[in-house]
DSSP file (Angstrom, degrees, kcal/mol; ACC not computed):
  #  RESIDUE AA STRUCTURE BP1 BP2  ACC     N-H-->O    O-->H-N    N-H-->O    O-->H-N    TCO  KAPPA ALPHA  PHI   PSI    X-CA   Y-CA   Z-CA
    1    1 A X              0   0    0      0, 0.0     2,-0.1     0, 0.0     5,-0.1   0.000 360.0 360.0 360.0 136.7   36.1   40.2   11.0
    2    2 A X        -     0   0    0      1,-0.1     4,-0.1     4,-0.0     5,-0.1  -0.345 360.0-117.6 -93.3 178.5   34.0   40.2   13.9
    3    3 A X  S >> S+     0   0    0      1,-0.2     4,-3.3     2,-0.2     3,-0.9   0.845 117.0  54.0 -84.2 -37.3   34.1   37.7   17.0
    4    4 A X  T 34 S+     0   0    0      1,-0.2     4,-0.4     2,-0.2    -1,-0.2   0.683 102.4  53.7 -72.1 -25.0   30.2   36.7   15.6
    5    5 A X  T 34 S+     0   0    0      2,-0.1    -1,-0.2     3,-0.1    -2,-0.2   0.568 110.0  48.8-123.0  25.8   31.3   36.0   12.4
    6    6 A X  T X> S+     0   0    0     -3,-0.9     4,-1.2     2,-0.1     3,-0.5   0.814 107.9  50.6 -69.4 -77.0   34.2   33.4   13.7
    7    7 A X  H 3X S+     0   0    0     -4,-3.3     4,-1.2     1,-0.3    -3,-0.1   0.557 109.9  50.2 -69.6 -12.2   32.4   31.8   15.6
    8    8 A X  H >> S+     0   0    0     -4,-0.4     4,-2.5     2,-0.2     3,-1.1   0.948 110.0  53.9 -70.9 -51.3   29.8   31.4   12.5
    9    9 A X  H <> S+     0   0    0     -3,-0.5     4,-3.2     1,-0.3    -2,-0.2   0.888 110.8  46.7 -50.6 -43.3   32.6   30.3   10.4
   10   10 A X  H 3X S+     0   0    0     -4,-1.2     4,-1.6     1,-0.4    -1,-0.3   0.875 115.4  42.9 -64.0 -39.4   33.6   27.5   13.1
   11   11 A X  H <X S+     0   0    0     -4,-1.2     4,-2.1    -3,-1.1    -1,-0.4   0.735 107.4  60.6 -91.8 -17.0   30.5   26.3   13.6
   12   12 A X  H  X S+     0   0    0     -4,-2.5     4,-2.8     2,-0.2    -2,-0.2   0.936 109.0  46.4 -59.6 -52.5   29.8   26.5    9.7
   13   13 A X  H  X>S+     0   0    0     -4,-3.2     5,-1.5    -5,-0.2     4,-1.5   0.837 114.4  48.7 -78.0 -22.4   32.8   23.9    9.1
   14   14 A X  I >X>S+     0   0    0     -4,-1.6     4,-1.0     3,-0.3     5,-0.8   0.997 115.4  41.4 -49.0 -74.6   31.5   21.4   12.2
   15   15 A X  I 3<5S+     0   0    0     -4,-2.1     5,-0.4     1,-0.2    -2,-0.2   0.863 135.8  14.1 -76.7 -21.7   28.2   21.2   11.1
   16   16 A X  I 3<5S+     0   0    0     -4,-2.8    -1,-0.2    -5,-0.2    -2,-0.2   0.453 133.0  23.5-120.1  24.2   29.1   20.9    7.2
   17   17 A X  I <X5S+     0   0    0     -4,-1.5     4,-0.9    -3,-0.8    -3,-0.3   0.513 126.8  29.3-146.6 -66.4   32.5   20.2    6.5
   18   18 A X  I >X<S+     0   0    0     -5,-1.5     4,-4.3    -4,-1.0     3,-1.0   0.995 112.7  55.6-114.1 -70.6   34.2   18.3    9.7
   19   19 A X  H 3><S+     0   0    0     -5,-0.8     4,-1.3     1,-0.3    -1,-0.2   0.544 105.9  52.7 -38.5 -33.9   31.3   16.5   11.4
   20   20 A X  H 3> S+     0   0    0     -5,-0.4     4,-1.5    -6,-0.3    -1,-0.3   0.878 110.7  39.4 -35.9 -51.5   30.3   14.6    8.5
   21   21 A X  H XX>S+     0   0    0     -3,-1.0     3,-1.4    -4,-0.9     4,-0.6   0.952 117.0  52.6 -78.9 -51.2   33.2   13.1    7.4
   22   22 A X  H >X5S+     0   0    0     -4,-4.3     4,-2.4     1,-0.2     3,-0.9   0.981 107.7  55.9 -48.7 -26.9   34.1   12.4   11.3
   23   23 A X  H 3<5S+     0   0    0     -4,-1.3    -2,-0.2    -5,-0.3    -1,-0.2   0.811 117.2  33.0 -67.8 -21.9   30.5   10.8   11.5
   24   24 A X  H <<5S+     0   0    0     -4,-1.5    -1,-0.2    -3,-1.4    -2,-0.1   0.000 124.6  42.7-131.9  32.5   31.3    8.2    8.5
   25   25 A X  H <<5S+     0   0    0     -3,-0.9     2,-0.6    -4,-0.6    -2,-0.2   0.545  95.8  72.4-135.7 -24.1   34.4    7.8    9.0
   26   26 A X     << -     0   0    0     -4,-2.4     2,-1.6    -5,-0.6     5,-0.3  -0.798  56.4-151.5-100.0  91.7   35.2    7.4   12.8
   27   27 A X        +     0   0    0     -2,-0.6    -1,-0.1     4,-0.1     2,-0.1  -0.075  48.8 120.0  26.2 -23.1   34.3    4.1   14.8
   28   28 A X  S >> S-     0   0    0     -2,-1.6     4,-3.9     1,-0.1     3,-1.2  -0.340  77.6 -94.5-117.9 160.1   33.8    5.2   18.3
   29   29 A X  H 3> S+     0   0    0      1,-0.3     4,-1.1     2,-0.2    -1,-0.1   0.677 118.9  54.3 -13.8 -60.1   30.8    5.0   20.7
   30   30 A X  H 34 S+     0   0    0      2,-0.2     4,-0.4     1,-0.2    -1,-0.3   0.725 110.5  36.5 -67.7 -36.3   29.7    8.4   19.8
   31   31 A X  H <> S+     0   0    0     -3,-1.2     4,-0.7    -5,-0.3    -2,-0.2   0.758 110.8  62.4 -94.7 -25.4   29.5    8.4   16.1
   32   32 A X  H  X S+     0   0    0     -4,-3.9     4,-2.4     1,-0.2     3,-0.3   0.927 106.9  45.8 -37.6 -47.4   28.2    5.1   16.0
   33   33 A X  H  X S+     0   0    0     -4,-1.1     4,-1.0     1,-0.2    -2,-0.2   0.623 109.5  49.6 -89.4 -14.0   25.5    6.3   17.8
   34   34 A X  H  4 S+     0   0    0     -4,-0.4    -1,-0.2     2,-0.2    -2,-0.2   0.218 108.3  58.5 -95.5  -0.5   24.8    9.5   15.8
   35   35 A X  H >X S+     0   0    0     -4,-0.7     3,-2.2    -3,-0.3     4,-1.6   0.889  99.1  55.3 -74.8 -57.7   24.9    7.4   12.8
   36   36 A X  H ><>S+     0   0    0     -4,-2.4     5,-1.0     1,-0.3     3,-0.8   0.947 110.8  51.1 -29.5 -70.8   22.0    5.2   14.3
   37   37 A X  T 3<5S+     0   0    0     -4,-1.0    -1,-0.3     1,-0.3    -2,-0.1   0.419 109.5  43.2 -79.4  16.7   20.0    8.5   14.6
   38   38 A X  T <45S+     0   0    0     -3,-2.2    -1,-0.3    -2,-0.3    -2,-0.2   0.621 111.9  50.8-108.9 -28.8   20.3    9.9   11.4
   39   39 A X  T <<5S-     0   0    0     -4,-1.6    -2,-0.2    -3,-0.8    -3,-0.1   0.081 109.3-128.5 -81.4  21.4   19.7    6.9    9.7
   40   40 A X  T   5S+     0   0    0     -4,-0.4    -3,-0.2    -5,-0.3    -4,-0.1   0.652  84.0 106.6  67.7   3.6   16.7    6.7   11.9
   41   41 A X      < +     0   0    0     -5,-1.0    -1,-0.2    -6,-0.2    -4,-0.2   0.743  57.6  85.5-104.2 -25.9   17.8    2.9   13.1
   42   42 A X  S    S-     0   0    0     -6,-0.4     2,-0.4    -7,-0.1     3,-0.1  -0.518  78.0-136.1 -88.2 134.8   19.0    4.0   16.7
   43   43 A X        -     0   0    0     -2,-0.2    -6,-0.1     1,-0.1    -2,-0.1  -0.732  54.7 -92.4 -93.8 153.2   15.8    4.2   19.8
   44   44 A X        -     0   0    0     -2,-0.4     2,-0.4    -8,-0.0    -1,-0.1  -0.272  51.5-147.0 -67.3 159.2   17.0    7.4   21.2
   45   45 A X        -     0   0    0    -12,-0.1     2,-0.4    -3,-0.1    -1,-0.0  -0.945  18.3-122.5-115.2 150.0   19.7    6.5   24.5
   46   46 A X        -     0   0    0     -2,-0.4     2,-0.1     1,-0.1    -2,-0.0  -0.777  35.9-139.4-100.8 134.5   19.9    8.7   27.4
   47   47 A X        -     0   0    0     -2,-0.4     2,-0.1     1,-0.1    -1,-0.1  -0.428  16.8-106.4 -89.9 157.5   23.8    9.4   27.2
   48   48 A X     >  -     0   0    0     -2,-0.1     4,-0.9     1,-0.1    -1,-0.1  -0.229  38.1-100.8 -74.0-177.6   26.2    9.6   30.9
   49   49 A X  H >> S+     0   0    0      2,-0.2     3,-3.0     3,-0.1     4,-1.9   0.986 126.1  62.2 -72.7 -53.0   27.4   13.0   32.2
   50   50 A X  H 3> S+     0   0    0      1,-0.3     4,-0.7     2,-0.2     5,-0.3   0.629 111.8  33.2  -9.9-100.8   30.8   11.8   30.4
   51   51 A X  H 34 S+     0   0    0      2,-0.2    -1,-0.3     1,-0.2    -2,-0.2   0.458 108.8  61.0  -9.5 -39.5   29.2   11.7   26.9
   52   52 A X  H X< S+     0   0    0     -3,-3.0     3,-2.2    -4,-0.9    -2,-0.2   0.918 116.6  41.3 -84.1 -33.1   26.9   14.4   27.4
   53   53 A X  H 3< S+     0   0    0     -4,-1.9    -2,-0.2     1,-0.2    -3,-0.1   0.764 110.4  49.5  -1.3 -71.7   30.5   16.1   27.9
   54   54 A X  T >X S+     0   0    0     -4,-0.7     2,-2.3    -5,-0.4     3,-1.1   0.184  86.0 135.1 -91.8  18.4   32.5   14.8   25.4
   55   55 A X  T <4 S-     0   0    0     -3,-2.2    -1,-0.0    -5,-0.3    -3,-0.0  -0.299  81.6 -19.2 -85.9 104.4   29.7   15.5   22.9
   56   56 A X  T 3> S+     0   0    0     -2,-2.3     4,-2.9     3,-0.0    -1,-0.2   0.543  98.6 123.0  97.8   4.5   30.7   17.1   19.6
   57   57 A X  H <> S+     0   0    0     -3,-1.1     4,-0.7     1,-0.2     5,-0.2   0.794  70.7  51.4 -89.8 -13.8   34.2   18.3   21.1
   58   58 A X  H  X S+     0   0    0     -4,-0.8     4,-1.6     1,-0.1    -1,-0.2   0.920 106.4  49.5-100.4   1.1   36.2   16.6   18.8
   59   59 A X  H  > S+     0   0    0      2,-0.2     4,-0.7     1,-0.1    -2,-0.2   0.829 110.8  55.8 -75.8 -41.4   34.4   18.0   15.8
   60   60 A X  H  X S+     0   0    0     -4,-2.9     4,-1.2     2,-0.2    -3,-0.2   0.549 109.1  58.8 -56.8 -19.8   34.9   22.0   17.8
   61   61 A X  H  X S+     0   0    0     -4,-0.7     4,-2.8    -3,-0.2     5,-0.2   0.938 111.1  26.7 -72.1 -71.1   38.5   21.0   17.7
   62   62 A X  H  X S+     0   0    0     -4,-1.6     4,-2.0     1,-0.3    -2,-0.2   0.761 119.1  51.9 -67.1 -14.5   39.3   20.5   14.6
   63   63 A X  H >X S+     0   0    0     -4,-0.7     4,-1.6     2,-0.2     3,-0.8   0.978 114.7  50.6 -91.5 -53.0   36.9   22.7   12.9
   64   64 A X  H 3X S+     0   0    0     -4,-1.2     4,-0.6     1,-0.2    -2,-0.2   0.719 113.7  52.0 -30.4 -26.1   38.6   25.7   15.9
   65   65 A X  H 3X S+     0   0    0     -4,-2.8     4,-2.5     3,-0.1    -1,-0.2   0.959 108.5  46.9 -81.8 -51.5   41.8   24.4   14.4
   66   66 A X  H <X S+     0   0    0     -4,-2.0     4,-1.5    -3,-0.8     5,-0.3   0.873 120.0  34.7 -47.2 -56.5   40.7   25.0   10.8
   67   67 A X  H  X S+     0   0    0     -4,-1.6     4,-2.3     1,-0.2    -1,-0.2   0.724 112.5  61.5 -88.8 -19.0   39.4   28.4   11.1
   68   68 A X  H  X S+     0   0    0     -4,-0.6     4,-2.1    -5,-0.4    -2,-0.2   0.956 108.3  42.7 -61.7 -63.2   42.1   29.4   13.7
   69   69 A X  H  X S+     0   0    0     -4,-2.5     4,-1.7     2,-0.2    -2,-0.2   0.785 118.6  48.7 -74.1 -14.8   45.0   28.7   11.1
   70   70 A X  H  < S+     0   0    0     -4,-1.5     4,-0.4    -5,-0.2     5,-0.2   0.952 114.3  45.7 -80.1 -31.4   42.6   30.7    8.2
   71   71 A X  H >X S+     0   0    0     -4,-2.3     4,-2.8    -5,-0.3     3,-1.2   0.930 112.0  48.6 -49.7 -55.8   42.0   33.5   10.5
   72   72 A X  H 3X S+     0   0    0     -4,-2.1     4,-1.3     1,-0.3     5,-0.2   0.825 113.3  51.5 -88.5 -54.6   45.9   33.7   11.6
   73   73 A X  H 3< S+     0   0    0     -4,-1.7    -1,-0.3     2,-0.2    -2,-0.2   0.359 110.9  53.3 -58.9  -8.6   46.7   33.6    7.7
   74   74 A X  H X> S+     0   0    0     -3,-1.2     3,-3.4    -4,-0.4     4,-2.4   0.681 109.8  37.8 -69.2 -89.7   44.4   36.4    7.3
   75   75 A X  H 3X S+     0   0    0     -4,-2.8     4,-1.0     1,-0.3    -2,-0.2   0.707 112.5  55.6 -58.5  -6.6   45.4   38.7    9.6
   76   76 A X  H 3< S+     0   0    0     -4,-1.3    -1,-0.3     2,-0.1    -3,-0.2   0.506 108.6  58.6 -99.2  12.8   49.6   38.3    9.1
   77   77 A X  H <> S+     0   0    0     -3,-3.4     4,-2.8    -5,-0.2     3,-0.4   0.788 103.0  42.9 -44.5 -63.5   48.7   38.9    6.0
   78   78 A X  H  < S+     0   0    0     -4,-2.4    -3,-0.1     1,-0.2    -2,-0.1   0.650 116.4  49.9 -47.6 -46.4   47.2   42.0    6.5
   79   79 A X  T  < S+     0   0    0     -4,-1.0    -1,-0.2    -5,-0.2    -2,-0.1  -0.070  98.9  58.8 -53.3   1.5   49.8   43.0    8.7
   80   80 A X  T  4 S+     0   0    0     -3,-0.4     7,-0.3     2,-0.1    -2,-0.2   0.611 106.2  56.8-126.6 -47.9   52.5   42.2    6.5
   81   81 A X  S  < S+     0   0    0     -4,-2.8     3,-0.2     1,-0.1    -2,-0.2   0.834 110.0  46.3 -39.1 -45.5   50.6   44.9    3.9
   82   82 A X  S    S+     0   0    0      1,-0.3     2,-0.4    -4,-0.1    -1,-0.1   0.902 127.9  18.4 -87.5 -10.9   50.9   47.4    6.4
   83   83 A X        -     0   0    0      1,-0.1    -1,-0.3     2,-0.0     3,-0.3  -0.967  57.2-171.9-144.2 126.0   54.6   46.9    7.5
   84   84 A X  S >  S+     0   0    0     -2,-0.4     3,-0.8     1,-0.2     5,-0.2   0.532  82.9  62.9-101.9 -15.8   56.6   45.1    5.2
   85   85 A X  T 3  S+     0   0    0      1,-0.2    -1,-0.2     3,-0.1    -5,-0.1   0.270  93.7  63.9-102.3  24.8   59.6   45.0    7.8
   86   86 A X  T 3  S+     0   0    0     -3,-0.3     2,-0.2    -6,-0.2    -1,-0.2   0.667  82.3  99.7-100.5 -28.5   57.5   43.1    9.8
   87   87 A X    <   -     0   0    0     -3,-0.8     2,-4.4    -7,-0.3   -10,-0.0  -0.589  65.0-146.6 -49.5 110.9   57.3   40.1    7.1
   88   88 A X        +     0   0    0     -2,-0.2     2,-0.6     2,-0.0    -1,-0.1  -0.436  58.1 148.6-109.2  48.7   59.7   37.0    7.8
   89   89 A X              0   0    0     -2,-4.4    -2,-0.1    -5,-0.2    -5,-0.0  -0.866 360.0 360.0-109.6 135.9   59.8   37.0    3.8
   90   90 A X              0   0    0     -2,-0.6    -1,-0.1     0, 0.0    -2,-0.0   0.484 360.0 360.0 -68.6 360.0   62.3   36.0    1.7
C-alpha cells in the first residue's frame, strides 16, 4: 500500500465516517460551531490562532488511530504468511 493511499484512507474515514458522528455527537465550542455552518444557522466567526489550531485534530486522531491499527493488522498479517515462526500464534 502506498504512503498516498493511507493517507487517502485517513482522510476518507474523517471526512465520512469519524467527523460526523463527532460533529453530532460532541458538545464542545468547535462542533457546535461547525454544526451552526452546515445547518446554515451560524454567521461565519473569525476563529483565534488556538482554534484555528485545534481545528479538526481530534477527528485526525482517531481516524490516524483507525487506519493505523487496520494498516498494522495488514501487514503482520502478511508477515506472518511469509515466516510462520515469526507468528505469536497459538
Amino acid at each position: 500500500m502506498s504512503p498516498c493511499a493511507i493517507a487517502h484512507s485517513s482522510t476518507g474515514s474523517r471526512e465520512f465516517a469519524v467527523s460526523p458522528l463527532l460533529v453530532a455527537k460532541l458538545d464542545t465550542s468547535q462542533y457546535i460551531r461547525r454544526r451552526a455552518y452546515l445547518a446554515g444557522d451560524g454567521a461565519p466567526v473569525t476563529p483565534n490562532i488556538r482554534e484555528v489550531r485545534m481545528n479538526r485534530l481530534l477527528d485526525s486522531c482517531i481516524s490516524g488511530a483507525f487506519t493505523g491499527a487496520i494498516l498494522h493488522s495488514i501487514m503482520r498479517e502478511s508477515l506472518c504468511s511469509l515466516n510462520e515462526s515469526t507468528c505469536n500464534r497459538p
